[in-house]
N, C-alpha and C positions, 0 to 999 in steps of 0.2 A: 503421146502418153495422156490419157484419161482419168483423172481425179473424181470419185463417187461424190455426190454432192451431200456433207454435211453438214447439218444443223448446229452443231454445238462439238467446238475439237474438243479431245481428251486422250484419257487412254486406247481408246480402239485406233486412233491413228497413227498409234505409234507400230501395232498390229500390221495395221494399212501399209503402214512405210515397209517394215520388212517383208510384208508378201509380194509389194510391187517391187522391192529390191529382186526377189527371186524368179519373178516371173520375166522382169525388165533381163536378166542375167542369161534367163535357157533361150529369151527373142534373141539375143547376140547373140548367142550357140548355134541358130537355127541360122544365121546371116552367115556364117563360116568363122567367126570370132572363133579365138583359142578360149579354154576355161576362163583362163587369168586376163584373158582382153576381154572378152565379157561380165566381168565381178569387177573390173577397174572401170569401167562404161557404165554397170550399173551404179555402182557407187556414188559415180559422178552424178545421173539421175537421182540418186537418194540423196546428195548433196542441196539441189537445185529442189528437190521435194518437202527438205528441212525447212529452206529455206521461207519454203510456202507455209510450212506450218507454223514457225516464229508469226510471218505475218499473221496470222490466222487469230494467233493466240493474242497478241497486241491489240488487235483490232476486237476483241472479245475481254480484256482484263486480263487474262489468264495467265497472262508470262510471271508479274509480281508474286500470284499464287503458288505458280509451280513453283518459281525459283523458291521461293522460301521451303516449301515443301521439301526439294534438294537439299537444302543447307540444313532442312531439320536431319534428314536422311543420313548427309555427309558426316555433319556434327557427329549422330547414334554413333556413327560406323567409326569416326576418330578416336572418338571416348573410348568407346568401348573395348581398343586398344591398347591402352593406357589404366585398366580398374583399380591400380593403384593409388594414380593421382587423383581418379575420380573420385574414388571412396573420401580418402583425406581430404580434398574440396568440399567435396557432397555434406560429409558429417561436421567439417568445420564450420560450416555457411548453414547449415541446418540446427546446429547449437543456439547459435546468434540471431537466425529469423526465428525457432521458436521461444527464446530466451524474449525478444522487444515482440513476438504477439501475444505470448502470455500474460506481459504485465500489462501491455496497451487492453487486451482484454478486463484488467482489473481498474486499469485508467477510462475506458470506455465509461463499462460499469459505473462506475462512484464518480465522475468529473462529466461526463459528457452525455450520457444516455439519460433522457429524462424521465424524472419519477411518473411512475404508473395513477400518476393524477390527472385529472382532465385540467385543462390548461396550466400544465406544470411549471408552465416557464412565465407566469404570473403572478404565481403562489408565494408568498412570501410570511416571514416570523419577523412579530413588534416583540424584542425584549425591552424592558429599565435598563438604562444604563447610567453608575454612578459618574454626576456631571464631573467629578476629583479624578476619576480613572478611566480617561478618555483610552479607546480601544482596547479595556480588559477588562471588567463587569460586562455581564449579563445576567440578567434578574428576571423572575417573571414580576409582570405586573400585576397592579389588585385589579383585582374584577368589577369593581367602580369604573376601572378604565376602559375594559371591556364595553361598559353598557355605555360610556359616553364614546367612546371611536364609532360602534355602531350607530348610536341615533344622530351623530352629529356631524362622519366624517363622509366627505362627496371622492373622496379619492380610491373606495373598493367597492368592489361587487359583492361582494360576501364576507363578510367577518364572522368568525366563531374560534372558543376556547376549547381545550385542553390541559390539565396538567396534571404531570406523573411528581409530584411533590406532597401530594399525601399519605403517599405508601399504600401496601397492599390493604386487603379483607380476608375476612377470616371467612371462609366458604364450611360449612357445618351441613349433615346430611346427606353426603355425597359419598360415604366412605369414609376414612379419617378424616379429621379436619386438618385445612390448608390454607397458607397462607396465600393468597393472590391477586395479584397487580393489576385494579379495577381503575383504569383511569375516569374521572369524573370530567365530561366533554356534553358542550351544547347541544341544542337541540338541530342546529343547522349545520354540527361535523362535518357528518359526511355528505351531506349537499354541497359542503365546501370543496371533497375532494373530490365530489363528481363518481363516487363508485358504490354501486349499489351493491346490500346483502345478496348471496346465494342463497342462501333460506330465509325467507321469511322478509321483513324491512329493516330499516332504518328507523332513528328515531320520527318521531310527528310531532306538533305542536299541540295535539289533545292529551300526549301523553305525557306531559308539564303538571299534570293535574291529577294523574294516576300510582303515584309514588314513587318506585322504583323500577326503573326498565333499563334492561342491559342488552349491549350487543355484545355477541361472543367469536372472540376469534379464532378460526380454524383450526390451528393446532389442540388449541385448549378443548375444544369442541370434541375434536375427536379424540385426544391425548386422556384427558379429565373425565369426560363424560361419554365415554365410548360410542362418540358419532352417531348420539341416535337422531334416525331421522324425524322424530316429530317431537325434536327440542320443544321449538316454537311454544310457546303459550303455556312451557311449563314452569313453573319457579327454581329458583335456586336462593339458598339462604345465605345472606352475606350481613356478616358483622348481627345476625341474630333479628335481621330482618327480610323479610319477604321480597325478592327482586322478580319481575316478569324479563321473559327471555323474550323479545322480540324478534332479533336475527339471528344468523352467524353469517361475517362476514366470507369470501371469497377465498380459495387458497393460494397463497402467497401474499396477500395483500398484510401490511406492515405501517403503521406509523411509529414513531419513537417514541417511549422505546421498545424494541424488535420484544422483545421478552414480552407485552402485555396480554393479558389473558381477557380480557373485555373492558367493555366503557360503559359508563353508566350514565343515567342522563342527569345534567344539572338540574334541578327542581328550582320552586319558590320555597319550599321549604327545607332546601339543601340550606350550610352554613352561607356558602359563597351569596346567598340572596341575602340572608341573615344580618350575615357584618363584611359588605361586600370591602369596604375602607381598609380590613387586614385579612380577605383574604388571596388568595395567589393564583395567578394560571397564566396558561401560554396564550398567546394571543394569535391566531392565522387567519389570512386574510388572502381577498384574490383580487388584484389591482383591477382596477378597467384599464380598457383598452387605452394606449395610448399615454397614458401614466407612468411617470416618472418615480425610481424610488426614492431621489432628491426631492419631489412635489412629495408625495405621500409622506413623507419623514419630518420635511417641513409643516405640514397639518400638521399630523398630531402632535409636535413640540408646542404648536398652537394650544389645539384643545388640551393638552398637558398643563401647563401655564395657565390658562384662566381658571381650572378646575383645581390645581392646586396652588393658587395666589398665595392661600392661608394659611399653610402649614407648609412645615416641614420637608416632607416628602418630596414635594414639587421643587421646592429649592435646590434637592441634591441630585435628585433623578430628572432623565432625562428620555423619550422612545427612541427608538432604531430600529429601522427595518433595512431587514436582512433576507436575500432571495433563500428561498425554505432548502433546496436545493444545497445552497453553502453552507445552513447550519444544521443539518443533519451531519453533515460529512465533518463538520467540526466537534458536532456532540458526541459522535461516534469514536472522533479521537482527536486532539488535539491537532496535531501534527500531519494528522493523514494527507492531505493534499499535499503537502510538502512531501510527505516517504515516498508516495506515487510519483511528485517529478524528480526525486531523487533517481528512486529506482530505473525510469522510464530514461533517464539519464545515463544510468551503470550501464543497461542494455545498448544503448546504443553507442555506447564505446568500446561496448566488445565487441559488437558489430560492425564498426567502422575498424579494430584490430583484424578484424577474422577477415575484411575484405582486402586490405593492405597482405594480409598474409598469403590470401588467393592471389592477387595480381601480381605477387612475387615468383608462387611457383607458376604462376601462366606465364611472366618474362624469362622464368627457367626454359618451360618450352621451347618456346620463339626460337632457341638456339637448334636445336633439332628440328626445326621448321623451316629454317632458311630455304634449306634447298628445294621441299614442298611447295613453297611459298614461288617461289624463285620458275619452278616449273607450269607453273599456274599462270603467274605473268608472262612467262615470254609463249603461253600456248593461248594468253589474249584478255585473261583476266585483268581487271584494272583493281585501280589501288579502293574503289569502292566494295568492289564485288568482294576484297580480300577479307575487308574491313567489315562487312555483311557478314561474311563467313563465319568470322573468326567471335564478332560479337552475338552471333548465334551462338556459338558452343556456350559463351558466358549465361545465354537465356536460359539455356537446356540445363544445364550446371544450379543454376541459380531456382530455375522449376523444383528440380528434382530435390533442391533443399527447401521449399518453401513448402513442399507434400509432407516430406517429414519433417521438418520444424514444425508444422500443424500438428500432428501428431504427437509430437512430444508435448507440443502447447495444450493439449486435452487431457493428455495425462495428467501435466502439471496443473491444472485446472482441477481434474476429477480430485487429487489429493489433496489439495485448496480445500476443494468444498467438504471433503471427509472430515480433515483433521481440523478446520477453522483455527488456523493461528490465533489470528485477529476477527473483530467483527466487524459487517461492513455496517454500512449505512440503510437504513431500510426501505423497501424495495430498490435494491440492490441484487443483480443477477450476473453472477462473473460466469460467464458460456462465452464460444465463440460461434457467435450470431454472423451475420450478413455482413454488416461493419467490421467486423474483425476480418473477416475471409479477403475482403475487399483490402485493408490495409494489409495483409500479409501478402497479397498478389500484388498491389502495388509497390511494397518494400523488396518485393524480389526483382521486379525490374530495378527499381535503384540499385537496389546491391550488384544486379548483373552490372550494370553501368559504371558504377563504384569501381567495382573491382575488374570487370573486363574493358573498357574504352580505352586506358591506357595500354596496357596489353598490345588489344587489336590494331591501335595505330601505329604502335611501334613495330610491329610484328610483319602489318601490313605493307609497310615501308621498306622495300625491296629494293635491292645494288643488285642485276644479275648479272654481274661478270663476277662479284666477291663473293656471292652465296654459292652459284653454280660451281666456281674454284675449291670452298671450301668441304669437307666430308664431316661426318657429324662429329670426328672426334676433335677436328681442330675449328670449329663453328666457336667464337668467343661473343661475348655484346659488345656493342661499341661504349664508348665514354658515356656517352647521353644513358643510355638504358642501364649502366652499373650505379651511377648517380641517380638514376629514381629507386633502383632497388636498394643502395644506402637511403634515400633519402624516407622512404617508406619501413625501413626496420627501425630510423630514428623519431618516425610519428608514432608506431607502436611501441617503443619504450616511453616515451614520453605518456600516452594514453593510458597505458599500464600504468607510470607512475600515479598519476592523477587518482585513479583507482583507487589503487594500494593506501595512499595516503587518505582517501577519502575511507575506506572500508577499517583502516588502522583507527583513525579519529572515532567511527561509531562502535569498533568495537572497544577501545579504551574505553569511549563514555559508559556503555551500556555495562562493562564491568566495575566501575568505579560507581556508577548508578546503583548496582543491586547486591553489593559487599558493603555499602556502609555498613558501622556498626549500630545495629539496631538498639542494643542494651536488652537484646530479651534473644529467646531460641524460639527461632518461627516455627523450626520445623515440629518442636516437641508442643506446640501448642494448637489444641484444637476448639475452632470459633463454630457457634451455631446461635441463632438470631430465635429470639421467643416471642410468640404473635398474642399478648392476651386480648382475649375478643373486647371491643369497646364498652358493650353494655353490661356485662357481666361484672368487668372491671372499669367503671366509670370515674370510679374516687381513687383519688391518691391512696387512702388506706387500704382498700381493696388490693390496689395493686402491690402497696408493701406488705399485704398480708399475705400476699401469695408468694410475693420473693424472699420472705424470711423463712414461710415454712419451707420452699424449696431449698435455701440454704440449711436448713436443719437435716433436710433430706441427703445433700450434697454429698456434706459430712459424714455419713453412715454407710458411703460407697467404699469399700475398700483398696480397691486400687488408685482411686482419686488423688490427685497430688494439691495442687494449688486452683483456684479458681476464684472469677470474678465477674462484675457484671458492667456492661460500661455501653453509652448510649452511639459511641464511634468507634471500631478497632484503632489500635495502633497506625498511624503512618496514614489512613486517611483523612481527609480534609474536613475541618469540623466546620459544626454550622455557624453562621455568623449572624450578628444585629447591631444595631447603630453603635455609635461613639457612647463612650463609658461615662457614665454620669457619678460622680463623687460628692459625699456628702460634705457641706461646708463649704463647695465650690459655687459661684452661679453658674456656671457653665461650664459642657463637656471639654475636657482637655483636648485637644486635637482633632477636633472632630472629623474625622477625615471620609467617612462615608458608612455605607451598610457594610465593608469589609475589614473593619478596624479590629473587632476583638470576638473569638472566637470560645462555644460553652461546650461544653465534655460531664455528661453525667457520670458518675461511677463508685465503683463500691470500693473499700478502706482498702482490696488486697492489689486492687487497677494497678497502683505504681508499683508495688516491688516484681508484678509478672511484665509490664510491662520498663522494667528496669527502668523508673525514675527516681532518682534520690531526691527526697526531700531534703530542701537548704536551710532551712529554718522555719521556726514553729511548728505546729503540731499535726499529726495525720485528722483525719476523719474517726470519729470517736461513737463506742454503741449509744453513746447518748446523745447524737445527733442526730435527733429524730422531727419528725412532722409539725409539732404543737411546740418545740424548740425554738429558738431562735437561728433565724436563717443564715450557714454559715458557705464559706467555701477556701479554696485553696489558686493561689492565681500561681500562673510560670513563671520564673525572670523575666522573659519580653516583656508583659504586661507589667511586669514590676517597674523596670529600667523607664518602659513608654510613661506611662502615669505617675511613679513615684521616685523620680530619677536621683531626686539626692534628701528622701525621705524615706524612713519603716513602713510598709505596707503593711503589717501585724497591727491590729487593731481598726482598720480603718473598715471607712461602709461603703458598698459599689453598689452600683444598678445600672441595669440598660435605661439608656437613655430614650426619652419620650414613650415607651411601653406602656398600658395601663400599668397602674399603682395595684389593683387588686391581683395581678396575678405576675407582678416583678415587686416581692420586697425587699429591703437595703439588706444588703449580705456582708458580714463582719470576713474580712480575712484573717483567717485562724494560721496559713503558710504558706512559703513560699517551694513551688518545687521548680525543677531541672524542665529546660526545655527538654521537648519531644521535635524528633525532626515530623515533618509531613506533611502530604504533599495538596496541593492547592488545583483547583479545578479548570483554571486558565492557565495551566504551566504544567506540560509532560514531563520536561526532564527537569526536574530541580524538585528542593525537599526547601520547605520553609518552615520558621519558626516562630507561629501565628500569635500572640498576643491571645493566651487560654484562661477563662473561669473554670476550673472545677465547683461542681457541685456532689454533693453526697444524695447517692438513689436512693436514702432513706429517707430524704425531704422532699427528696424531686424526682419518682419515681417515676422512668418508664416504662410506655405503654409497649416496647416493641426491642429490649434490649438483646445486648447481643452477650450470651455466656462464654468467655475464656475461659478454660479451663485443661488443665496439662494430667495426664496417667499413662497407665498401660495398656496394652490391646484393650479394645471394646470398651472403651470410656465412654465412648460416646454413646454409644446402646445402653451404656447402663444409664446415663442422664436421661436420654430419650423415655426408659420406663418410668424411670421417677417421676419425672413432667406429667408423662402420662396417667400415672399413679393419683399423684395432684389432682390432676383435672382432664378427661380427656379431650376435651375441647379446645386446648390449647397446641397448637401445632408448634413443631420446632422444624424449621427449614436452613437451606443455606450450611448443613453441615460438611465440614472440610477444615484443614488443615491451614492454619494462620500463612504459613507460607504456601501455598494454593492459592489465599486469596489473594498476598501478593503477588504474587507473580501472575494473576490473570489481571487485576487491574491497574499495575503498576509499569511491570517489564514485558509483556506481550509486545506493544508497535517496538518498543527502542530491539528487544530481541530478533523480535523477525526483519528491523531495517538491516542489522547487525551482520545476520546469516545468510541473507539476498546479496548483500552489497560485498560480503567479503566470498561469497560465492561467486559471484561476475568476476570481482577483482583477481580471482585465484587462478579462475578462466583467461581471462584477460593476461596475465603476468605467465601462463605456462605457455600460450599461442605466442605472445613475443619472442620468448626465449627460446620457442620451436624456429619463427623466423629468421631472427638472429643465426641459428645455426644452419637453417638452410642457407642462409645467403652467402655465409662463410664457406658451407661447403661448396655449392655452386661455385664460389673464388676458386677456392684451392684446385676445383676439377679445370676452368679455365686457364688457369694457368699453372698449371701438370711442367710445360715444357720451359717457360721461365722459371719456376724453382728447381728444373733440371739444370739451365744454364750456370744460374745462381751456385748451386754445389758443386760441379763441374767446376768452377773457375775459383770455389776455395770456401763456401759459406758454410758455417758449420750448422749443423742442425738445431742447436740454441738462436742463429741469428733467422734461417726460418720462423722458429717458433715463433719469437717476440714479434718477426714483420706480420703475421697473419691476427694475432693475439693484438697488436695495435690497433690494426684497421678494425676490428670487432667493436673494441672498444672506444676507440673514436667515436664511433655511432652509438653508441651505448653514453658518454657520457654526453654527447648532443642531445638525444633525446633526454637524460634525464637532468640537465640543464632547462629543457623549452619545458619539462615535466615538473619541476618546480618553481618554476614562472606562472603554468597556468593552473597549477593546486594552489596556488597562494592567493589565485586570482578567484577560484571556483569553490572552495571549500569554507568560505566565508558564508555561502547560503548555507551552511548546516550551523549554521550557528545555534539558531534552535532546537536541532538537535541531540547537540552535543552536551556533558555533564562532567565537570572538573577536570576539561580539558579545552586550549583554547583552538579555535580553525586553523590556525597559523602557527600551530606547537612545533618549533625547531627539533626539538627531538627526538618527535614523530618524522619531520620531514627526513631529516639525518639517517634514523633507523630504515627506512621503504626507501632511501635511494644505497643506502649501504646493499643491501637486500639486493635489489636488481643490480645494484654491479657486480656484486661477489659471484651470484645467479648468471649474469653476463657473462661475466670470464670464465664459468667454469661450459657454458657454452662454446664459447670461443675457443677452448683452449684444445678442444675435442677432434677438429676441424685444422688446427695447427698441427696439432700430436699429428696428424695422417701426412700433413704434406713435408713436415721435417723428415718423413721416414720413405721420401720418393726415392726412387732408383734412378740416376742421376742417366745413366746409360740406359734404361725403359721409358724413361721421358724424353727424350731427344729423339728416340724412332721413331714418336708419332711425327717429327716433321722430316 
């Protein structure tokens, strides 16, 4: 026999084999052989020709190739068999991988993908921190500080400011006028972030001496001013002055916050050069190499401290630097880092449920495999090969859900980015990028392994005299494998409880959080914010001259119901200044930092729309005017903190250390009712801040926001009047008091709320699917024992209760290990949570009531069937 010599085996040799089978078969023909002694002689040659070709393939790599190849093969061909089970694997396991890449996508995103700055991970924010309130103040710093970290600190590469704390400009000549978010930032910004304009530049250092230059952001560019291409070097009018347009930055490009519509450049003859000692901005900075944020944080406490020996300020504040990275994703939301490991959490305990659920129905298998299994071994397969096999099917299985779990993860992505629940952090891009693909392939191998290695060993582990014995319908598991399949329905109830209780918690707080009672109807009130241009309206009277005629105007609307004017809505956190200074005292009572007492502008109607009763003394009166003597009205806190067992009526307050010329001593004319609201280092909680009222008639603002409650088209009608007035005054921000709330109040706590109890919901139906399969898998196991069982006198009640026990054993095991480890894990949502505590027994009590009752009505479904066996058709299977 002659073997053609080749280069590289494959498929043509297997070609090879059966033509030299045929030709090896008619040479024995042609010797006197019968057919059948020459097909038994060839054979034998194709035997001993195999045998060459194994060698062939070892000695080339190829055997490991092939064989996987087969086992992808055999796998298709088994599955495919079976589309029942595959579907309910496929789409359970597909749930759960695209449920943990979605959100690791948005964990990617926001925690781990670094901002689109040139050396990002260097980058860092100095805030003030009050030295009284270690880890909760952040403050920008004054710009004095600014120009000494620069000239003096050895610890960064670049320092430059930014801050979005002087609110918008009034842009005129563009079409209406509008109000817009011009942050005032150095001349060395964006050399800080390393990213240059698409049109045009950045700031220069010659243009420090040229007036006003802006860079404009993309959106605005194109949104505002209809993307013309030779912006560049045209003006735009802001606040009634001449701004030159420099750039427009790149699209997508973002700093905080996302909303800004350009930056303008700090001058010498901006304020911040002016009276740098009170004014404010962010400070960011790019370490050098090698630097420490402990070194760099310890400097400037340094240069903090020598610069403010003499005052005040230096005594109470203190720097902190903070990688830029972290305080974005903070400013963005409080809590956000936490909802992400929250979330990232839920998912993978539906995913660790969903695989426990697959391994179950793959040990279902196993029993219909025995004898497959069993033929494979004694025709030479070893317990490797079986275990290859078998953990192959779990890869194909687990592929085929990581395709679609993608899938669904895009979807759920593309509606993310539609509907924007929440906002993220800027440059911030939730896609499933390379990282993402990568971590869903590699969480499909786990999950195969997860859920197929137990399976396949057990599976693989072959008796062939008791499997070959047995036929498929008397194939039972032994001991060992009933006890991982309890033992695995008792980790998903317990997984599920954990859930349940954790998803129960957020949604208790989140509706406990957004049904307090206000004292006022959000829904019927609608807020709009008024921009009067600075130089137009530069004086106080100016500006109460324009808010009296507009009240005159108000009035004359006729659907108009009640209305007012107030410098903070309702429920948001008002602005604060040092410890309260009282007349007759030498010193501030308790001086406790920059966050001691909080000032609230507003006009005489502010409390009765805003439902505050006044507790004594008097409202705000028409003759509480400018050239008046200066009055105001404080809250109970403020009463109780300073005046604790004295009348606050009559007395004199001021902020403390403020110039005298523009903080004079204010008589308290009354006391009103706290307002709850809500505080800017704390998501979930409503505080009751120690408030000045002042009357808008003495202390008019430049930028108030109109409350005002009617019928359809109130707000068009206000809008003409304003207009009427003046039209250079823009009115933006219109919407609906409960709008505003619920976009900056209840967005994160709502969508932690609807994610978590959506897993959990997932989570607690896939138990209680397992739960029932495993019962039934019992009940069909042993068909022939509850034949015996009624046969020899059992009535169909004492079935029931035995199958309804064993359910439930494992049902109350797991929800035993299930509140052991909620008691143990739902302590991190502490933060989250709002008038409820992590460890609420009555919570825990309700979510395990829940799953047992949910339990046994599973269980009892699966008993119902086997109480109602035929005692004489159970007995004929043996």
């Amino acid at each position: 026999m002659r073997w053609p010599a080749r280069r590289f085996p494959g498929r043509d040799l297997d070609r090879e084999l059966q033509s030299h089978l045929q030709s090896e078969a008619a040479e024995r023909e042609e010797e006197g052989l019968s057919p059948e002694e020459a097909r038994y002689a060839a054979r034998r040659a194709l035997g001993n020709a195999t045998l060459v070709k194994e060698s062939m393939r070892e000695i080339w790599g190829w055997h490991s190739a092939e064989r996987l190849c087969q086992d992808l093969r055999y796998s298709a061909r088994t599955l495919g068999r079976s589309p029942g089970f595959v579907a309910i694997a496929v789409l359970s396991l597909a749930l759960g991988i695209g449920a943990n890449t979605a959100i690791f996508s948005m964990v990617e995103a926001v925690l781990l993908h670094p901002l689109p700055y040139r050396n990002a991970d260097r980058l860092v924010a100095v805030w003030d921190r009050a030295s009284a309130e270690k880890g909760a103040s952040k403050l920008f710093d004054g710009y004095q500080d600014l120009e000494i970290y620069r000239q003096k600190s050895r610890s960064f590469e670049q320092i430059a400011g930014a801050t979005w704390a002087t609110g918008g400009r009034i842009m005129t000549g563009r079409g209406p006028s509008q109000d817009v978010l011009a942050i005032p930032a150095s001349v060395d910004f964006f050399k800080l972030l390393g990213v240059s304009p698409a049109i045009g530049r950045a700031f220069r250092p010659d243009d420090l001496m040229r007036g006003c230059s802006v860079v404009l952001a993309d959106h605005f560019w194109r949104s505002a001013l209809g993307g013309q291409a030779k912006i560049v070097g045209q003006s735009l009018r802001l606040d009634d002055k001449s701004c030159d347009v420099v750039g427009v930055m790149p699209p997508g490009f973002a700093f905080y916050p996302t909303a800004t519509a350009m930056w303008s450049l700090i001058t010498p003859e901006s304020r911040f050069a002016r009276d740098p000692a009170h004014s404010n901005i962010g400070i960011f900075a790019r370490l050098k190499p090698g630097v420490s944020l402990t070194a760099a944080q310890a400097e400037l406490r340094l240069l903090h401290r020598q610069a403010h020996r003499n005052d005040r300020h230096g005594a109470e504040t203190e720097p902190v630097v903070y990688p830029l990275q972290e305080e974005f994703t903070w400013l963005t939301g409080r809590n956000l880092r936490l909802s992400l490991i929250v979330l990232f959490a839920a998912v993978a305990f539906v995913l660790l449920i969903t695989c426990t659920n697959v391994a179950n129905l793959l040990l279902g298998r196993s029993l219909v495999r025995q004898r497959e299994m069993a033929i494979r071994a004694a025709l030479g397969s070893g317990r490797t090969r079986l275990f290859g096999q078998l953990l192959t099917e779990a890869l194909l299985l687990s592929g085929a859900a990581a395709v679609l779990g993608t899938l669904l993860a895009i979807g759920a992505i593309h509606w993310f980015q539609t509907a924007r629940p929440i906002d993220l952090p800027p440059g911030t891009n939730v896609q499933v990028n390379l990282y993402v693909l990568l971590f869903t392939a590699a969480l499909s191998v786990l999950t195969a392994i997860l859920f197929g290695f137990v399976p396949a060993w057990k599976t693989s582990k072959v008796d062939l005299n008791e499997a070959l014995k047995a036929n498929g319908r008397s194939a039972t598991q032994g001991s060992a494998q009933k006890l991982l399949a309890k033992t695995l329905v008792a980790v998903e109830v317990m997984l599920s409880l954990v859930l349940l209780a954790g998803a129960s918690l957020l949604i208790q707080s989140f509706s406990r959080f957004a049904s307090v009672h206000f004292g006022f109807a959000a829904d019927r009130i609608v807020t709009m914010t008024i921009s009067l241009p600075p130089t137009t309206y530069a004086s106080d009277g100016k500006r109460l001259q324009f808010l009296d005629e507009l009240t005159d105007r108000l009035a004359k609307i006729p659907a108009i119901g009640e209305w007012c004017f107030t410098s903070t809505p309702p429920l948001r956190g008002v602005s604060g200044f040092d410890a309260l200074e009282i007349e007759g005292r030498p010193e501030p009572v308790a001086a406790s930092g920059p966050h001691d007492t909080g000032q609230v502008v507003v006009s005489p109607s502010y409390f009765g729309i805003a439902g505050v009763s006044l507790l004594r003394g008097r409202p705000f009166a028409r003759t509480d005017r400018l050239q008046q003597p200066a009055v105001a009205i404080v809250n109970e806190a403020l009463a109780r903190k300073y005046f604790p067992n004295q009348i606050p009526i009559g007395q004199h307050i001021r902020s403390y250390g403020a110039p005298a010329a523009q903080n004079p001593w204010l008589t308290i004319v009354g006391v009103a009712a706290n307002e709850k609201r809500t505080t800017v280092y704390q998501e979930m909680n409503y505080v009751q801040i120690p408030t000045i009222y002042r009357p808008i008639s003495q202390k008019p603002d430049s930028k108030p926001y109109l409350l005002v409650t009617g019928g359809d088209g109130i707000a068009a009608a206000v809008e003409r009047q304003v207009s009427a007035l003046d039209p250079a005054v823009p009115i933006d921000a219109v919407q609906t008091l409960r709008h505003l709330i619920d976009s900056e109040q209840f967005a994160y706590p709502r969508f932690r709320a609807v994610l978590v109890s959506s897993f959990a919901g997932l989570a607690f139906l896939l138990a209680t699917i397992g739960l029932y399969g495993v019962l039934s898998q019992l009940v069909t196991q042993r068909t022939a024992e509850i034949g015996v069982r009624m046969a020899l006198g059992a009535q169909r009640r004492d079935v029931l209760l035995l199958i309804v026990r064993q359910g439930m054993l494992l049902v109350v095991a797991g929800t035993l290990g299930g509140l052991a480890a909620a008691l143990l894990l739902t302590r991190f949502l502490a933060a989250l949570l709002y008038g409820v505590s992590a460890a609420d027994p009555a919570t825990l009590a309700v979510v395990s009531s829940v799953l047992i009752a949910t339990a046994l009505l599973a269980s009892f479904i699966p008993a119902r069937r086997a109480s109602r066996v035929d005692p004489i058709e159970a007995l004929r299977y043996e």
